[in-house]
C-alpha positions in Angstrom: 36.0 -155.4 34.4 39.3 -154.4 35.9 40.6 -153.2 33.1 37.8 -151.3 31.7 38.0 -149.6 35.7 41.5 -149.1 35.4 41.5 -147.7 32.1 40.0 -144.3 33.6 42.1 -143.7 36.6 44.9 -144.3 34.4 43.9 -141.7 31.6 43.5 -139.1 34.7 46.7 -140.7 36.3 48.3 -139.3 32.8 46.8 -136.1 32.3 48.0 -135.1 35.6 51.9 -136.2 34.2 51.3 -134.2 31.3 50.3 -131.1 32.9 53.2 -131.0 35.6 55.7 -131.5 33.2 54.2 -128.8 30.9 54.6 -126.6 34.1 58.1 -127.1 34.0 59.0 -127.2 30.4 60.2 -123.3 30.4 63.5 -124.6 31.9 66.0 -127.3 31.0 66.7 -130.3 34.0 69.7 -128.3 35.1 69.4 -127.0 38.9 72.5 -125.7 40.9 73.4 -125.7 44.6 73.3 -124.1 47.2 70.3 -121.9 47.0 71.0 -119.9 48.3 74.7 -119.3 48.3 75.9 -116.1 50.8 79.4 -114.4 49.6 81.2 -112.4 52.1 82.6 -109.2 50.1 84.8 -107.0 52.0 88.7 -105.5 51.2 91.2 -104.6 53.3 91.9 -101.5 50.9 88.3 -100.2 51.6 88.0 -99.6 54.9 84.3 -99.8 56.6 82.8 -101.5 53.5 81.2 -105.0 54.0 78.5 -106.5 52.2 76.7 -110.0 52.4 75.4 -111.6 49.3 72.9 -114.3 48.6 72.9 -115.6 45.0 70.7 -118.3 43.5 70.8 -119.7 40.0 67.3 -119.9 38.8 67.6 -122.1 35.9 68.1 -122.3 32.2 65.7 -120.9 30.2 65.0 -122.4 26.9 64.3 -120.4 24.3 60.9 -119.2 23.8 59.1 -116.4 21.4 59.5 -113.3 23.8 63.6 -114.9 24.0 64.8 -116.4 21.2 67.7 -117.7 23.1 68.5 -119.9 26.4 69.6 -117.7 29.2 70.9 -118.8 32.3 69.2 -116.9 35.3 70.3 -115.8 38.0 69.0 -113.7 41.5 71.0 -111.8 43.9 71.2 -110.0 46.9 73.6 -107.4 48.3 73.2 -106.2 51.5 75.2 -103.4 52.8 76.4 -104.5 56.6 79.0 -102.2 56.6 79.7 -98.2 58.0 80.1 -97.0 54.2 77.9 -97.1 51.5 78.9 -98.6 47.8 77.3 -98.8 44.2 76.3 -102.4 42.4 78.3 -102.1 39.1 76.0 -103.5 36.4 78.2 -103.8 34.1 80.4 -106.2 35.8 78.2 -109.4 35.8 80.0 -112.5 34.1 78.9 -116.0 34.2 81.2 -119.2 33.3 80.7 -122.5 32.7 82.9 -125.8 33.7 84.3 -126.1 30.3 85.2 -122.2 30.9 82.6 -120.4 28.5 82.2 -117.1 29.7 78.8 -115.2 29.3 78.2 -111.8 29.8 77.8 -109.1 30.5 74.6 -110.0 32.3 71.3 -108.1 31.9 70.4 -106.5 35.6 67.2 -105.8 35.9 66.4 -103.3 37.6 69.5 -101.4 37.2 70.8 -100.4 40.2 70.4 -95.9 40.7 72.0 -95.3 43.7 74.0 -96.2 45.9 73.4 -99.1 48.7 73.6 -97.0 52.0 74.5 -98.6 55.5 71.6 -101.0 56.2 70.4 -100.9 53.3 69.8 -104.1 50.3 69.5 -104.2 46.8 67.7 -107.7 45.0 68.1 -107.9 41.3 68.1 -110.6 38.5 70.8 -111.2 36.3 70.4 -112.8 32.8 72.9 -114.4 30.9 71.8 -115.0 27.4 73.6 -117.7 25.0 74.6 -116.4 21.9 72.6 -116.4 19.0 74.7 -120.0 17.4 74.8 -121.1 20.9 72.5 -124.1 21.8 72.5 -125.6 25.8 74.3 -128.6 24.6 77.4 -126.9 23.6 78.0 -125.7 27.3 78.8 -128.1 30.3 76.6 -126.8 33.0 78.5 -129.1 35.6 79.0 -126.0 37.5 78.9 -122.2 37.0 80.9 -119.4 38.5 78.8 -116.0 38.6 81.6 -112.8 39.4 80.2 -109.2 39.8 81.8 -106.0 41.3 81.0 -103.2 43.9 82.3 -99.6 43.6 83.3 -98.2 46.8 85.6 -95.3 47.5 87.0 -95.2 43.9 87.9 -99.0 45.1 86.8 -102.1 42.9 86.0 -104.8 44.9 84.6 -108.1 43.1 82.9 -111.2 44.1 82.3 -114.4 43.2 79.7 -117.3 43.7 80.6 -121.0 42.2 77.1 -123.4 41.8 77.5 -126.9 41.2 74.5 -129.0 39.6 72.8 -131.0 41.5 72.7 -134.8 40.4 68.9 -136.0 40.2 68.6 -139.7 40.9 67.1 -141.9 38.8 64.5 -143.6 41.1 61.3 -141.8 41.3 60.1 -140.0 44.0 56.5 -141.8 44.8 54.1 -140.9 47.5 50.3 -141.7 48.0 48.7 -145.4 46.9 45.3 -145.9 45.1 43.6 -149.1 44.8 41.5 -150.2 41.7 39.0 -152.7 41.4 38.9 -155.8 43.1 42.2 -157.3 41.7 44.5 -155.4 44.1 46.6 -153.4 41.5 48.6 -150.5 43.5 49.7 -147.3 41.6 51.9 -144.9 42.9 52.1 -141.6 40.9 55.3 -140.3 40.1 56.4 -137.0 41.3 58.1 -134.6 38.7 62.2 -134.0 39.6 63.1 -131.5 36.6 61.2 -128.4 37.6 63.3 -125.5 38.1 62.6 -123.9 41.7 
């Protein structure tokens, strides 16, 4: 009788598995720290220009129909906290691996029109797509350097943001107990580690 009790809750136990993991299964298990990151950019050869960055790598994307190949994602902040204003340069973004693959130049979306004015803030996303013979394998995503520049007063000023991976443990993260039947059989469901944000 236990069994035939348990049977149940364990085929619901399952689906629930199943449908978590397919919520996650548009990125690979890589996630990077910090999240956010915040980057100090600022030059002594550009006077009054000062911006504050926050930069977060969203994942890797695997490949899918709408993107035939993996892209590493990435979203960023500049904020201008400085007297003089300064342009995003689109063109600049570059990503590298820990085995020193470089990627790039990142698609920013949306492209940056103007200028960022005192005060003012800019959010965009940057994608790095792997080449079309590129697979995620061939790349150690141990850690990631993201560099980017801002134009200021016919000055170049560029920044950079290094992400390590995070290291997921092994043991599962549990939480909740259920009780089945009579025979005292605890289950604890496991909770998913491998979602990206």
């Amino acid at each position: 009788m236990q069994l035939r009790f348990a049977t149940p809750v364990m085929r619901a136990l399952a689906s629930l598995a199943l449908l978590g993991l397919g919520s996650c299964a548009t990125y690979y298990d890589a996630r990077f720290e910090p999240a956010p990151l915040e980057v100090k950019i600022e030059s002594s050869e550009a006077p009054g220009v000062l911006a504050r960055a926050l930069a977060t790598v969203r994942g890797v994307r695997r490949p899918s129909s709408e993107n035939p190949a993996a892209q590493v994602e990435v979203a960023l902040r500049v904020e201008n906290v400085g007297s003089q204003a300064f342009e995003l340069d689109p063109g600049s973004f570059e990503l590298a691996t820990a085995d020193l693959q470089v990627l790039g130049p990142g698609q920013v979306s949306p492209v940056p029109q103007a200028p960022i004015e005192p005060g003012g803030a800019q959010h965009v996303e940057v994608v790095f797509p792997l080449g079309p013979s590129q697979r995620y394998r061939d790349f150690d995503f141990s850690g990631l350097v993201v560099r980017w520049s801002l134009r200021a007063q016919s000055r170049t000023l560029t920044a950079s943001a290094k992400f390590e991976r995070r290291s997921l443990q092994a043991a599962p993260y549990y939480y909740g107990s259920y009780w089945v039947g009579p025979g005292f059989w605890r289950f604890y469901p496991r909770v998913g580690a491998f979602c990206a944000y």
